[in-house]
C-alpha positions as CSV (number, residue, x, y, z in Angstrom):
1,X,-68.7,172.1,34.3
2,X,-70.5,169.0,35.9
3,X,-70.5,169.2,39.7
4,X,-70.0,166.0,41.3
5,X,-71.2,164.9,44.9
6,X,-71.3,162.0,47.2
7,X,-75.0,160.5,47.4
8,X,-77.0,160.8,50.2
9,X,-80.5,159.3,51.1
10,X,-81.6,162.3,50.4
11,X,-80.9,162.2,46.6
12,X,-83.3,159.2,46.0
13,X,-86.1,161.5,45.7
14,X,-84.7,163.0,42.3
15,X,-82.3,160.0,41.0
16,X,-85.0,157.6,42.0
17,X,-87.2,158.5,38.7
18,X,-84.0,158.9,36.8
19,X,-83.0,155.9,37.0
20,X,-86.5,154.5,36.6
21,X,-86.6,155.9,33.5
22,X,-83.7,153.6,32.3
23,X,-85.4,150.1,31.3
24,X,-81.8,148.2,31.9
25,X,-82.0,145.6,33.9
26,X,-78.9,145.4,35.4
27,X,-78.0,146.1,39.1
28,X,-76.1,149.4,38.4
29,X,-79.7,150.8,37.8
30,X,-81.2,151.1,41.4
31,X,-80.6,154.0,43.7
32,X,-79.5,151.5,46.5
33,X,-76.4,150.3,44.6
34,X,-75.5,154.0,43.6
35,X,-75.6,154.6,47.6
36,X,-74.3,151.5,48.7
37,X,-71.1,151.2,47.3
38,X,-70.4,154.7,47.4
39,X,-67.4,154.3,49.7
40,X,-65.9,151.0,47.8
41,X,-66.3,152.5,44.1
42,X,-65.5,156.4,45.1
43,X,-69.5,156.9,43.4
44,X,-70.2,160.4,43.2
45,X,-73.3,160.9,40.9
46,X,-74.3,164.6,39.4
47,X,-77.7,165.5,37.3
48,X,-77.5,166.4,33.6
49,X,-80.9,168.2,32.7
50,X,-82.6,164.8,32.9
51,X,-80.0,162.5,33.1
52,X,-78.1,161.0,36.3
53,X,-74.9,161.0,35.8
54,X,-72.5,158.4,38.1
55,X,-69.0,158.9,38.3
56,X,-67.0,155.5,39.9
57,X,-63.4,154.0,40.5
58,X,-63.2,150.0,40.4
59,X,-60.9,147.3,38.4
60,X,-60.5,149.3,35.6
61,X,-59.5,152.8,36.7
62,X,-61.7,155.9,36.8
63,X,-65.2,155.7,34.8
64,X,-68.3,156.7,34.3
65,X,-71.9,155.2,34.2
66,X,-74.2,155.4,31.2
67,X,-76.0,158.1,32.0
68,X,-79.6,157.3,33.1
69,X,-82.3,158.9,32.4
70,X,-83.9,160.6,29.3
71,X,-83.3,163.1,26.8
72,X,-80.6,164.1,24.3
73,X,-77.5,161.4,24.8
74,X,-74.8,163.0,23.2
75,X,-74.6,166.3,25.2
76,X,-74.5,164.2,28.5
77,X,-71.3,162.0,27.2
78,X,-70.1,165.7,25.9
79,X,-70.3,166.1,30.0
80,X,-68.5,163.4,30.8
81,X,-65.7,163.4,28.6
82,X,-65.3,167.3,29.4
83,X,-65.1,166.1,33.1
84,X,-62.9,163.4,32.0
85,X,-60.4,165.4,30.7
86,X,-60.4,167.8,33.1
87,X,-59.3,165.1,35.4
88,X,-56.8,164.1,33.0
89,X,-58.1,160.7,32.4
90,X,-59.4,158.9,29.6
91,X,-63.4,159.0,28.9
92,X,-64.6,155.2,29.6
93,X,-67.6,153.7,30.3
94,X,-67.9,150.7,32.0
95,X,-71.2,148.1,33.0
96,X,-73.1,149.1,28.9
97,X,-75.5,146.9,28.0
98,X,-76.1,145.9,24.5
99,X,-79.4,148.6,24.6
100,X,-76.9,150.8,26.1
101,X,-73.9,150.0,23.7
102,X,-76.6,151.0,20.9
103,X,-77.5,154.0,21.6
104,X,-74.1,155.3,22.1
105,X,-73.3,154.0,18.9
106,X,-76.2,155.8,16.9
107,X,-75.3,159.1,19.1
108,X,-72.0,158.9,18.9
109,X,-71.1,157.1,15.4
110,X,-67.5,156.1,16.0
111,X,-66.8,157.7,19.0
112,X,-66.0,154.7,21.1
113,X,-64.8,151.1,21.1
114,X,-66.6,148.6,22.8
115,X,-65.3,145.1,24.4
116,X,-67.6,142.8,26.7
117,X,-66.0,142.2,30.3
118,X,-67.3,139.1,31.5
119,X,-67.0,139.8,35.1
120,X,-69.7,142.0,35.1
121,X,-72.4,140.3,33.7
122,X,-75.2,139.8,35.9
123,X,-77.1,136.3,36.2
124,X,-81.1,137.1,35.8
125,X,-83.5,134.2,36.4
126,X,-86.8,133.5,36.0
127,X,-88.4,134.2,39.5
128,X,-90.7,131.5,38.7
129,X,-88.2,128.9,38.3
130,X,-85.8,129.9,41.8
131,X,-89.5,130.2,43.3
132,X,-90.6,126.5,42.3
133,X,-87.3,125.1,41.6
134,X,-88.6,122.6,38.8
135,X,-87.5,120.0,36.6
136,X,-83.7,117.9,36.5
137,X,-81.4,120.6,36.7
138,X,-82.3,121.6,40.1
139,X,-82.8,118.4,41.8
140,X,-79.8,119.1,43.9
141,X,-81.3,123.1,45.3
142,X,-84.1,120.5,46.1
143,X,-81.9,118.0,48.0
144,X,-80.4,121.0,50.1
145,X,-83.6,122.2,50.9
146,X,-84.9,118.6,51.8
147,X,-81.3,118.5,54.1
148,X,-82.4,121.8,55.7
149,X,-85.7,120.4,56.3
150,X,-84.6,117.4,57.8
151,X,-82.2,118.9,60.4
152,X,-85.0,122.0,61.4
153,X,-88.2,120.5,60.7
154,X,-89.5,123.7,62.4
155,X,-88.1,126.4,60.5
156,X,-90.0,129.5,59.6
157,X,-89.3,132.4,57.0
158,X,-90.2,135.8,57.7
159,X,-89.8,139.5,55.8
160,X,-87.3,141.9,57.6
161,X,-88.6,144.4,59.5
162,X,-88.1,146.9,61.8
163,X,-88.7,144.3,64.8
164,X,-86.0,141.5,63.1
165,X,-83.0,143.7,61.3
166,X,-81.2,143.8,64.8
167,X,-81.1,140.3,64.3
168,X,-79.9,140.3,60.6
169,X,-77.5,142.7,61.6
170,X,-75.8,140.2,64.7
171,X,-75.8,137.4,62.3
172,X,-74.1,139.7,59.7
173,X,-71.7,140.4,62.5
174,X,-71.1,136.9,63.6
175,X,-70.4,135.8,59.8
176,X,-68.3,138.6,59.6
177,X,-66.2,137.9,62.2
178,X,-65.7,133.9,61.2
179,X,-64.9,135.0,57.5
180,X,-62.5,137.4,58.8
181,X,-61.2,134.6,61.1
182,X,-60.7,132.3,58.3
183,X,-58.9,134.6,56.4
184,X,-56.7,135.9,59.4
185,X,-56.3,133.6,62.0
186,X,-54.6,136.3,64.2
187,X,-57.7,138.0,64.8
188,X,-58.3,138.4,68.9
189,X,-61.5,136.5,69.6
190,X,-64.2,139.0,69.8
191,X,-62.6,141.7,68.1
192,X,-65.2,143.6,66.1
193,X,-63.1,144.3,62.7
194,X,-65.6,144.5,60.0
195,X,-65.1,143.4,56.3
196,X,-65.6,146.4,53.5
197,X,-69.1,144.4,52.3
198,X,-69.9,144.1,56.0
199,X,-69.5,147.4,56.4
200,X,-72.0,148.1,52.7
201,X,-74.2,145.7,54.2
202,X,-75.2,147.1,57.7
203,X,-75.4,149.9,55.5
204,X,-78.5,148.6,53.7
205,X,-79.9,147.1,57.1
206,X,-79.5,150.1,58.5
207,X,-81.5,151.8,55.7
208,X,-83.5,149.5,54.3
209,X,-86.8,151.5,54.0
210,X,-85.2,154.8,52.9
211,X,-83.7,152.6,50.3
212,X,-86.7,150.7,48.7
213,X,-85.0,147.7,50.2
214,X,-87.0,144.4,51.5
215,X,-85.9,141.2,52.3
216,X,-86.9,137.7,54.2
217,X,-85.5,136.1,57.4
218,X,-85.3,132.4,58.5
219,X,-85.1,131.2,61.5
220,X,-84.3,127.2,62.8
221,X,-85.2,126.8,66.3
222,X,-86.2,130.3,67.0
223,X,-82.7,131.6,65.6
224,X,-81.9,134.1,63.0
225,X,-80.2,131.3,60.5
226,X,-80.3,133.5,57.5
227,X,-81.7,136.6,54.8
228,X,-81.9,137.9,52.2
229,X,-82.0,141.9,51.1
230,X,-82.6,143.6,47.8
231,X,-84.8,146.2,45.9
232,X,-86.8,146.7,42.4
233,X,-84.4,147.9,39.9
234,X,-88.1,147.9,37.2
235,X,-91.4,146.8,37.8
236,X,-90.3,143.7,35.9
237,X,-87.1,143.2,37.7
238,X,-85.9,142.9,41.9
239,X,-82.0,142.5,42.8
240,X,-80.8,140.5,45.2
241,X,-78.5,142.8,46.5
242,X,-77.5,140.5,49.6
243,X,-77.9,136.5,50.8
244,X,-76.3,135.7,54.0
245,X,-75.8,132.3,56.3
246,X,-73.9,130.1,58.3
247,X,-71.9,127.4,55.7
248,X,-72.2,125.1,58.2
249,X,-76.2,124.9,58.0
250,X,-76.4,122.8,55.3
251,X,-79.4,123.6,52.8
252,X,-79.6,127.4,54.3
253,X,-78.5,129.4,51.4
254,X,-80.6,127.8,49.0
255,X,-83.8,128.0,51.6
256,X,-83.1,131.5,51.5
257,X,-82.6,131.8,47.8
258,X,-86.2,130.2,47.4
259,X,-87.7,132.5,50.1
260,X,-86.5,135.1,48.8
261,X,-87.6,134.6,45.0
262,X,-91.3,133.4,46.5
263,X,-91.8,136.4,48.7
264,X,-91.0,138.6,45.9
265,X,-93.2,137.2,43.8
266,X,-96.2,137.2,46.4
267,X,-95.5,140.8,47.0
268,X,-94.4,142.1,43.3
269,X,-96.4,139.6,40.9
270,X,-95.5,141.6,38.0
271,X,-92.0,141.1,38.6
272,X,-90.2,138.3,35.9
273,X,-86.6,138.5,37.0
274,X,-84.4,138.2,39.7
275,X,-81.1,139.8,39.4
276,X,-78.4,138.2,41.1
277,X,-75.7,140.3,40.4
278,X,-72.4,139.6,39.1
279,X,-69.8,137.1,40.1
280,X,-66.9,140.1,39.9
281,X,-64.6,137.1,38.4
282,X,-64.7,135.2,41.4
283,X,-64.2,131.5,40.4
284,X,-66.8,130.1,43.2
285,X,-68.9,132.8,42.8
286,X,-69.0,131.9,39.3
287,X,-69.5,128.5,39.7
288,X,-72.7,128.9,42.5
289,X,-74.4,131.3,40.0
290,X,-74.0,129.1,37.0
291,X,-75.4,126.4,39.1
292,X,-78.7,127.9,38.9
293,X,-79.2,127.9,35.1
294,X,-79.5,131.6,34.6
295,X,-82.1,132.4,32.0
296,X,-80.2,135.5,31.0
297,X,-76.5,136.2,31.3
298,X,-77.1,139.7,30.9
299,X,-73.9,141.0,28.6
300,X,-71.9,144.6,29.6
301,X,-69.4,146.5,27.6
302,X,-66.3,148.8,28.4
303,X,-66.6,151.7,25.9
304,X,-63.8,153.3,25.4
305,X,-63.8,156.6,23.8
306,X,-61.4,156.5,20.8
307,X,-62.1,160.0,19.6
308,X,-63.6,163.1,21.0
């Protein structure tokens, strides 16, 4: 019987090369979204000889991970769906890419049914491209930038730090407490409710170098305007786990964007892709992702066990 616990920091030292040993390059294969969203998703991860094995709760019920790692394939899914049914629910898979999806299939003939869920593809892009932002299709990220430019002539960019994540965390905290203020106009001025990514967030701040985690800070007129925050999920890949500014600074986000893509490849030149995640089905999210001509949408299945 598996025997499934919460992650802690701690765990990165043995699920770290686990999941390295997985060449997907979506965001589910990084230790810091395992630890992150432990709270939000009920994660609870547990080792299979030489397999990590991630247990989570989101849109579509109770599921499971495809198990990282390497090894024989068939007696880890054995795992799960034993674990499955002793929960009494039904064995699924969720976030399977089409590597993924194939290798179930040849170790598992028949076993399960699989169906693509848009909302979880994640957006990859050339790091080159969000670095240089060239040619006709990004003019307008250029004319943002050139705004920025023109209202803070001075601005600066920065990577986070020990000395600056206090400051990334007050700006996280004032953005927190406008959005929630949009949302809820009741809110008592000052009161310091935090959002459930806010919360995820600090989290990573908090962490950031226990969690492989880097990231790049600008500042307009000496103040923290905006940053970025994510990790390598391969050598050849780096998720941007987080972007956050004002909406009112016009041209922030995609300074940020580029920062972030440059300094990555500065400090990681073998890195090709940036992951930005998934749009989770969100209409604008959708829309701002798209807008940057991904070079990949990266496609994920639900399996769904049809026989045991």
């Amino acid at each position: 019987m598996l025997s499934f616990k919460d992650p802690e920091l701690a765990d990165r030292a043995w699920a770290a090369p686990l999941l390295a040993a997985e060449p997907a390059l979506s965001l589910e294969y990084c230790f810091a979204s395992v630890y992150l969203w432990r709270k939000i998703y009920a994660q609870r991860i547990a080792r299979f000889g030489d397999r990590l094995l991630v247990r989570v709760e989101g849109s579509l019920g109770p599921a499971y991970l495809y198990p990282a790692g390497s090894g024989p394939l068939s007696p880890a899914l054995d795992a799960m769906g034993e674990d499955a049914a002793a929960r009494n629910v039904p064995l699924l898979l969720v976030c399977v890419t089409e590597e993924q999806k194939a290798a179930v299939e040849a170790a598992c003939p028949g076993r399960f049914a699989f169906e693509a869920h848009r909302d979880s593809f994640d957006y990859l892009y050339d790091v080159d491209r969000l670095a240089d932002l060239p040619g006709k299709k990004l003019h307008a990220k250029r004319n943002h930038i050139s705004h920025f430019d023109a209202r803070f002539p001075d601005w600066t960019s920065e990577p986070v730090t020990a000395a600056n994540v206090g400051e990334c965390m007050e700006l996280e905290r004032q953005w927190n407490l406008l959005h929630l203020a949009e949302e809820c106009r009741e809110i008592a001025a000052g009161e310091d409710t935090i959002s459930e990514e806010s919360a995820v967030l600090m989290d990573a701040l908090q962490h950031m170098d226990e969690l492989g985690m880097e990231g790049v800070l600008l500042r307009a007129e000496g103040k923290p305007v905006a940053f970025s925050l994510g990790g390598l999920i391969t050598p050849e890949c780096f998720d941007v786990n987080f972007e956050k500014s004002f909406g009112d600074v016009q041209g922030a986000y995609a300074a940020v964007n580029r920062e972030m893509a440059r300094r990555v490849r500065e400090v990681h030149p073998g890195v090709k892709w940036l992951n930005r995640e998934d749009d989770m089905g969100l209409e604008g999210l959708r829309k701002a992702k798209l807008s940057y001509y991904p070079d990949i949408l990266l496609t994920k299945y639900v399996a769904r066990e049809v026989r045991p």
